[in-house]
N, C-alpha and C positions, 0 to 999 in steps of 0.2 A: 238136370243141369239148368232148368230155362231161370229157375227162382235163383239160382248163384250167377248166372248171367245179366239178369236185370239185376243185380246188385253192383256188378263190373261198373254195369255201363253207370249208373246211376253214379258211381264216382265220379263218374270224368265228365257226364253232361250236364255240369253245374251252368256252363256259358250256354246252353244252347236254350233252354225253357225258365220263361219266368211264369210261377203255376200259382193263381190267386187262390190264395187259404180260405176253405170254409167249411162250416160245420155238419156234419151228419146229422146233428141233434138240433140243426138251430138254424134260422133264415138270416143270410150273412151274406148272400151274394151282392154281386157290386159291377152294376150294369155299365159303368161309365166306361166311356172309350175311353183311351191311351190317347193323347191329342198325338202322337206321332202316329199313330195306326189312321185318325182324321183324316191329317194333311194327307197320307199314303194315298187315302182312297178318294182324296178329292181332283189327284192327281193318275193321267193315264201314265200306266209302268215305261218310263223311256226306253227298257229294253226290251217288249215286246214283242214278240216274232209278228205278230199282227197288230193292227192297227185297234183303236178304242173303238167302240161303236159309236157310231152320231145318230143318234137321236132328235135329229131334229128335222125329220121331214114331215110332211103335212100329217095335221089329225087323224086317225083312224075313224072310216066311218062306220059306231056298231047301230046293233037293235039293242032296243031296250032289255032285254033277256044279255047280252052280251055286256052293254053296259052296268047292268047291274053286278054282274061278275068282275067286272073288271074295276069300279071302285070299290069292290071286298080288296081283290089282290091288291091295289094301290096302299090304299088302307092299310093290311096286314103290313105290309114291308115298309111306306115312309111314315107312318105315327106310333107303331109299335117299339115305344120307349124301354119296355120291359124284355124284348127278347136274348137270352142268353146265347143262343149257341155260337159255333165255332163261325158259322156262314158269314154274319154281322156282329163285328165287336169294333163297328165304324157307319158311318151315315152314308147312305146312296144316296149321290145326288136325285133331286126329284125328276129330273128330265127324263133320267134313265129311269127309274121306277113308272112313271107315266107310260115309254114307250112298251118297257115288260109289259104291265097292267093289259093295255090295248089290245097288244099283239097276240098274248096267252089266249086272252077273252076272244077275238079274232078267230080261233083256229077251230072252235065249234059253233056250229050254227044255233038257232033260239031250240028248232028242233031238235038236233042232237043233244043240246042240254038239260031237258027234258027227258029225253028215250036214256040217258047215264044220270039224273039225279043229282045234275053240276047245278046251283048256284052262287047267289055272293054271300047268302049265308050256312050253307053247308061246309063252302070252303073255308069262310073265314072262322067256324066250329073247329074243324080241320088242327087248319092253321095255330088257335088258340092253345090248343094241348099238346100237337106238336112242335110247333116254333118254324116247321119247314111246312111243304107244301103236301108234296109224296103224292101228288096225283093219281096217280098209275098203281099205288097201293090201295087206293083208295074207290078208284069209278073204273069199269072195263072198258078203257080206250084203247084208240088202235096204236099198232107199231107207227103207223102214218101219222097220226095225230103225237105221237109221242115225240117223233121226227121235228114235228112242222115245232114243239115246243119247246125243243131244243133249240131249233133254230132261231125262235124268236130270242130267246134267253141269251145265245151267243150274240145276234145280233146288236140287241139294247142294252144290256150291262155288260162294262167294262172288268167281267171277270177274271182278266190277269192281273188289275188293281188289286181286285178285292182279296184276291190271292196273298197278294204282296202285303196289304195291311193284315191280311189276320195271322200269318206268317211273323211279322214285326211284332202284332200283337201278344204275340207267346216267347217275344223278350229276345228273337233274332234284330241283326242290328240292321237300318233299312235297308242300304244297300246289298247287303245279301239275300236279303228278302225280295226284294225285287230281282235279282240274280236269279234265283230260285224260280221264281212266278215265268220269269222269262222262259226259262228252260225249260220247262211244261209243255207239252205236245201240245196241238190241237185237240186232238182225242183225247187228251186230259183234262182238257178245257170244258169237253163237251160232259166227260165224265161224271166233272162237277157241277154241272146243269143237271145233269140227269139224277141226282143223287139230293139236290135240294128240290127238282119241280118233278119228277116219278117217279124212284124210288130208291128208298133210304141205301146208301151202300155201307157194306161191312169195312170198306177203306175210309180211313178218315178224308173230312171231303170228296169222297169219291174217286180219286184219285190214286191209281192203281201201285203199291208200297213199292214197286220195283224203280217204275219211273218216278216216284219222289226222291228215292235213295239218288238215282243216279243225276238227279237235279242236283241234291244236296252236295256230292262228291266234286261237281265242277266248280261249287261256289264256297264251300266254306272253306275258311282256313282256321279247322282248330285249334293249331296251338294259340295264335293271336287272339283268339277268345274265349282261350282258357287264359289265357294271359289278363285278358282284361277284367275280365271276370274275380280272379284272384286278387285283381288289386283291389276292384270293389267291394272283397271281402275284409278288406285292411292287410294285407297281404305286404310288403315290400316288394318297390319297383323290381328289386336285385333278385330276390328270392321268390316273386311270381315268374320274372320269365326264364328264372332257375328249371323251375317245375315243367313251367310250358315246354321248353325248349328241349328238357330232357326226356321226353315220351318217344316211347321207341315208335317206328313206323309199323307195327305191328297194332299198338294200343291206336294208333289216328286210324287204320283200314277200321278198326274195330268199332270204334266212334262212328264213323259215317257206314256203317252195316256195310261194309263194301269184304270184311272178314268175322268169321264167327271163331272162337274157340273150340277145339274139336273136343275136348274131355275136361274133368275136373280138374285134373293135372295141371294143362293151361291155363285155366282159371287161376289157379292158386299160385301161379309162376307170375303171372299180369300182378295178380294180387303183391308179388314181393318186391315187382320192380316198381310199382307203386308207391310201397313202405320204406325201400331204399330210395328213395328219389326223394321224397319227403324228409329223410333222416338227414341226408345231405344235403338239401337246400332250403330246409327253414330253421328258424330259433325255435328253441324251447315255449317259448311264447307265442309263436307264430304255428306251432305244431299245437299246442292247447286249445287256439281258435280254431283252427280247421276240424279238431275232433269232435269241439261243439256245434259247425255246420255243415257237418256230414259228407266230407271233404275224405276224412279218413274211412277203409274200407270195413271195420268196425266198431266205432264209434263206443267203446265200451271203457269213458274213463270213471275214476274210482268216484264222481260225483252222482254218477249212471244207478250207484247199488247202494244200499243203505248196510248197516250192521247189524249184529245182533244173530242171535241162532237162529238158524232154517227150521221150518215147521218140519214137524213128523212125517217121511213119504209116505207113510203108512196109512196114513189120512186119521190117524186116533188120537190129534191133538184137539185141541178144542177151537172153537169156531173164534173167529178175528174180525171185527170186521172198521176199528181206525188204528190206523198206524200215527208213529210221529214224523216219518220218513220213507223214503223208496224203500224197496225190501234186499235184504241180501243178495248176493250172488249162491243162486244155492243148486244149479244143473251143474251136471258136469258135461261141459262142451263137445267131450270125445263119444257122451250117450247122446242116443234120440231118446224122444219124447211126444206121448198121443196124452191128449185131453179127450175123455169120455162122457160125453154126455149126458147122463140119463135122464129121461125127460120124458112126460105125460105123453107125447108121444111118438117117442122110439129113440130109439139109442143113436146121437151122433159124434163119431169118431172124426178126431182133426189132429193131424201131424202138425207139431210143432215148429217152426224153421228156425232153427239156433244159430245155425249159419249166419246168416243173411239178417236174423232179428233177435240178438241174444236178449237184449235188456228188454224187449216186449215180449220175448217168449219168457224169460225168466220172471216176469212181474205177473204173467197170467200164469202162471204153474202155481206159482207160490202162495197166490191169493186163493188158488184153489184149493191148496193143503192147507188153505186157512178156512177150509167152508164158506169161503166170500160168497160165493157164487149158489150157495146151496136154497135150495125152497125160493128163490128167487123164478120170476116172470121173464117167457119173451116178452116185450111189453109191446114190441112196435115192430108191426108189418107194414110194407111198403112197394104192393106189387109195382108201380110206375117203376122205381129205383131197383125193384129187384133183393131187396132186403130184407132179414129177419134180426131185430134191436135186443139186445139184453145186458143184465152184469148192472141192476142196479137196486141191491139187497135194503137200502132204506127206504128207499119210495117204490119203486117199482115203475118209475118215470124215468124220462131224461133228465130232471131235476134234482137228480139224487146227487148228495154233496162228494158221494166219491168215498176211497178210504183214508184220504187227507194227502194224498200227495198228488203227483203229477213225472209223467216221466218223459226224457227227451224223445222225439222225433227221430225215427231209423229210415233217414232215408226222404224222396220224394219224386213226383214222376210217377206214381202207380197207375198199374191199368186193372182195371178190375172185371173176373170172372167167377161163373157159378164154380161153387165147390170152397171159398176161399171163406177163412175168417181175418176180422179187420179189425182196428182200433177206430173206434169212435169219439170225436173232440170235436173242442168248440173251436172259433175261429182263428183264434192266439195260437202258436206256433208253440208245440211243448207242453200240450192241455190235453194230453192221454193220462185218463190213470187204471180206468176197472170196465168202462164200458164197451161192447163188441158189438157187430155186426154180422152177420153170417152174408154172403153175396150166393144168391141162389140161381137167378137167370140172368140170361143176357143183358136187362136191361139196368144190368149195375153200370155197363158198360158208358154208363150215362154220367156217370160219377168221375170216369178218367181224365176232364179237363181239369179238377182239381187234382186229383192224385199225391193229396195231402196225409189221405187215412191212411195208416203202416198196415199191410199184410203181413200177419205173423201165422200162418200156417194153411194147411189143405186138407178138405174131408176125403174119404174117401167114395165110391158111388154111391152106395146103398144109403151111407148118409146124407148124401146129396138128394136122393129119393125123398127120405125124412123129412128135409128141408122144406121141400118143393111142396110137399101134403100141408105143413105149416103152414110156407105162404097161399097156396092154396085159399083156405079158412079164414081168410081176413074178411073182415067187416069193418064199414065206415063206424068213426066212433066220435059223436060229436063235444064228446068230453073229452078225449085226445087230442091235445099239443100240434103231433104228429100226423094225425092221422086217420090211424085205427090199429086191428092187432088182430088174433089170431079169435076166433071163436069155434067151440069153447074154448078158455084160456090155455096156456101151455105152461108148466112149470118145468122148472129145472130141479130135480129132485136133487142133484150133485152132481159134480163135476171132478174126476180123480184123475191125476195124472199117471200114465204107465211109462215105464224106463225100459229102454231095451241099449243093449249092447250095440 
C-alpha cells in the first residue's frame, strides 16, 4: 500500500513543494538561492521561541593548531558557492559563521587535535565531498565534546532562521515557514546541529518526523494553498477554490500525516472523491491542464499512448529499436507485470507499478517486447548516488538519442530507496523515454531533493543482492561522462515481461 499511498498524497501536495528539476544523466544543478529564502535568513524568525544568537562578543582567543581549524570551518560554510544541500540554500551572515568557526575550533585543545587527527585540512577534505561537516562520524570524540559542539552551533547561528529559509526554500510561503521554524522544540533545534556538525540523521534535517508533522499541523492551511497553488496552475479563481474548498477533512488530516489510510479500499475511495470533485468543479479545459500536471490521480490521457499494434507478449517479434511516436496502451490494468532481467550477472526481477505508473510501466514493457533493451550495457555505476544506469541500445552512453520519443512525467516528490527502478531524464520536464536506473543503496536517498525521476517499479531481494554485487564492481573510468561502470562489463542479455492474473 505505501507505493499507492505516495501517489495520494502526491495529488494533493502540489502547494506544498517546489522541487528543482535535474538530470540523472547530466550536470544541471542550480546553486542559486531564492532571494526570498536570502532576505529569510538574513533576518532572525520573529516567531522564535528563543532569541537569535549574538555574535558579537569579544574574539576568541585560539592557538595556532585551533586557528588553523577554524579558518577550514569558516571557509567551508561563508565561500563555499558550490554547496547544494538542504542545510544552506541561503547566505550565513559572516558574523555568525566567524563566531561557529571560533567556537567549534575552541572545544579542542592543539593536543587533542592531534591525539583525533582533527585539522583544517582534514576537515575541509571532509567537508568537500560531504557538503556537511558529520564530525563525530568522522574522529572519536567525546559525548562532552559533542555537547560543548552543539552548544556552540546553537549559540552563534541563528538556526530557526535558517530553518525558516530552507523551508520557504522548498516553495512554502514565508510566513508559514517561519510558523513552522517557530514551532520546533529546542531539541529540535539541537537536533539539527547535531545532524549537520556529528552525525548525518536519517530525518531530514535531523529533525525528528513526528515533531515536524506536528509543526506542520499548527501552521498550514491546506486548502488556501491548494487554492493558490491551483490558480498558479491557470486554474480559475471560481473553480480553484471550488477544489480547495471541497476536500473532505479526512483528505487535509491526510495531507498534513496527522491520518493514514488503513487499506486499499480507502485509498481508492480518496481516489474518487478526488475525480468527483474535479468533475464538478472544473471545464473540460481546465480538467485537460491538470491531467497534463499531474493534478489528476492517473494522468493517462490519450496524448500519453501512441497507436498501432502491441508487440508480440511472447517476445518472438522482431527487435525495434525507433518509433515515430509513444507506444500503445498495450497492459492490461486489471494484470501485474515483472520485467526479468537477464544479465551477465544474474537474474533481476522488478515488479512493475501500473497503478501509480501506468504510462511508464507501459512504455518499458512494450519496448521490452520490442528487444529495446536486449544485448544492451549497465553502462553507468555510481556508488556516491547509489545507482546502476542502463536502456541505451545505440550508444551504450547516456548520449543515446532514445527511441525517438519522450513520455510525460507521472508524478513528483519522489523519495528514493534500494530495490526500486526509475526513469532516467534530462533537466526538461517530460524528457523520459528508454533510460532506467536501478537504486541499490541508501545513498540514492541523495537523489530525493529533486525527486523528479518517476519510480515505476520494485525488485525483489535476491535481486537487490544482484544489484548490490554490480555496484559493487565499479571502477573509475576516465573516459566516462558519468563516472565509471561495472568491471568487467555487464550486459543485459533481455529483458521479458511476465503477466500474472
Amino acid at each position: 500500500m505505501g507505493a499507492q499511498m505516495r501517489k495520494l498524497k502526491l495529488v494533493l501536495l502540489l502547494a506544498l513543494v517546489c522541487l528543482v528539476a535535474a538530470a540523472c544523466s547530466s550536470d544541471s544543478d542550480d546553486s542559486t538561492p531564492p532571494a526570498a529564502a536570502t532576505e529569510a535568513a538574513a533576518q532572525p524568525t520573529e516567531a522564535a521561541a528563543t532569541p537569535a544568537p549574538d555574535p558579537t562578543e569579544a574574539p576568541v582567543v585560539l592557538t595556532d593548531g585551533q586557528r588553523d581549524l577554524a579558518d577550514a570551518l569558516f571557509t567551508a560554510i561563508h565561500e563555499d558557492d558550490t554547496m547544494q544541500d538542504e542545510y544552506r540554500p541561503f547566505t550565513i551572515p559572516e558574523d555568525q559563521v566567524r563566531c561557529l568557526a571560533d567556537g567549534l575550533a575552541g572545544v579542542f585543545s592543539d593536543d587533542r587535535l592531534v591525539e583525533l587527527g582533527m585539522s583544517g585540512s582534514s576537515v575541509a577534505a571532509i567537508y568537500e565531498v560531504r557538503g556537511i561537516f558529520s564530525l563525530g562520524d568522522t574522529y572519536a570524540i567525546t559525548e562532552d565534546e559533542i555537547s560543548e559542539v552543539v552548544d556552540r552551533a546553537v549559540e552563534c547561528i541563528d538556526l530557526r532562521s535558517i530553518l525558516a529559509a530552507g523551508i520557504e526554500a522548498e516553495g512554502v510561503p514565508g510566513e508559514q515557514a517561519r510558523c513552522i521554524a517557530s514551532e520546533v522544540t529546542s531539541e529540535g533545534i539541537r537536533a539539527m546541529a547535531m545532524s549537520v556538525f556529528i552525525a548525518e540523521s536519517e530525518h531530514d534535517l535531523g529533525i525528528d518526523p513526528e515533531e515536524a508533522q506536528a509543526a506542520s499541523q499548527t501552521c498550514f492551511d491546506v486548502r488556501e494553498m491548494l487554492y493558490q497553488t491551483f490558480v498558479q496552475e491557470e486554474l480559475s479563481e471560481e473553480s480553484a477554490r471550488c477544489v480547495a474548498d471541497g476536500l473532505s477533512d479526512e483528505i487535509v488530516a491526510m495531507i498534513l500525516g496527522a491520518q493514514e489510510p488503513e487499506s486499499d479500499e480507502e485509498i481508492a475511495e480518496m481516489f474518487g472523491q478526488l475525480s468527483a470533485l474535479q468533475n464538478r468543479c472544473l471545464t473540460p479545459e481546465e480538467l485537460e491542464l491538470m491531467g497534463g500536471s499531474g493534478f489528476t490521480p492517473a494522468p493517462a490521457s490519450g496524448e500519453a499512448y501512441g497507436s498501432g499494434p502491441c508487440p508480440l507478449a511472447d517476445g518472438s517479434g522482431p527487435t525495434v529499436l525507433y518509433f515515430d511516436g509513444p507506444q500503445p496502451l498495450c497492459l492490461d490494468p486489471a494484470k501485474q507485470y515483472t520485467a526479468v532481467f537477464d544479465t551477465t550477472a544474474g537474474e533481476i526481477r522488478v515488479d512493475l507499478d501500473t497503478f501509480n505508473t501506468p504510462i511508464t510501466a507501459n512504455n518499458f514493457a512494450v519496448l521490452a517486447r520490442h528487444h529495446y533493451y536486449d544485448d544492451t550495457l549497465l553502462f553507468r555505476t555510481d556508488p556516491s548516488i547509489g545507482i546502476i544506469q542502463g536502456g541505451a541500445p545505440h550508444t551504450n552512453s547516456p548520449s543515446d538519442p532514445g527511441p525517438g520519443y519522450t513520455i510525460p512525467d507521472e508524478g513528483f516528490g519522489f523519495t528514493y530507496e534500494p530495490g526500486q527502478i526509475v526513469m532516467a531524464r534530462t533537466a526538461a520536464p517530460n524528457s523520459a523515454s528508454a533510460q532506467f536506473f536501478f537504486a541499490v543503496n541508501e545513498n540514492t536517498a541523495r537523489l530525493n531533493g529533486q525527486g523528479t525521476y518517476v519510480v515505476f517499479g520494485q525488485m525483489d531481494d535476491e535481486s537487490l543482492t544482484v544489484a548490490e554485487v554490480i555496484l559493487a564492481s565499479h571502477v573509475d573510468q576516465p573516459d566516462n561522462p558519468l563516472g565509471g561502470g561495472p568491471e568487467p562489463p555487464v550486459l543485459v542479455n533481455s529483458v521479458t515481461i511476465e503477466e500474472t492474473g
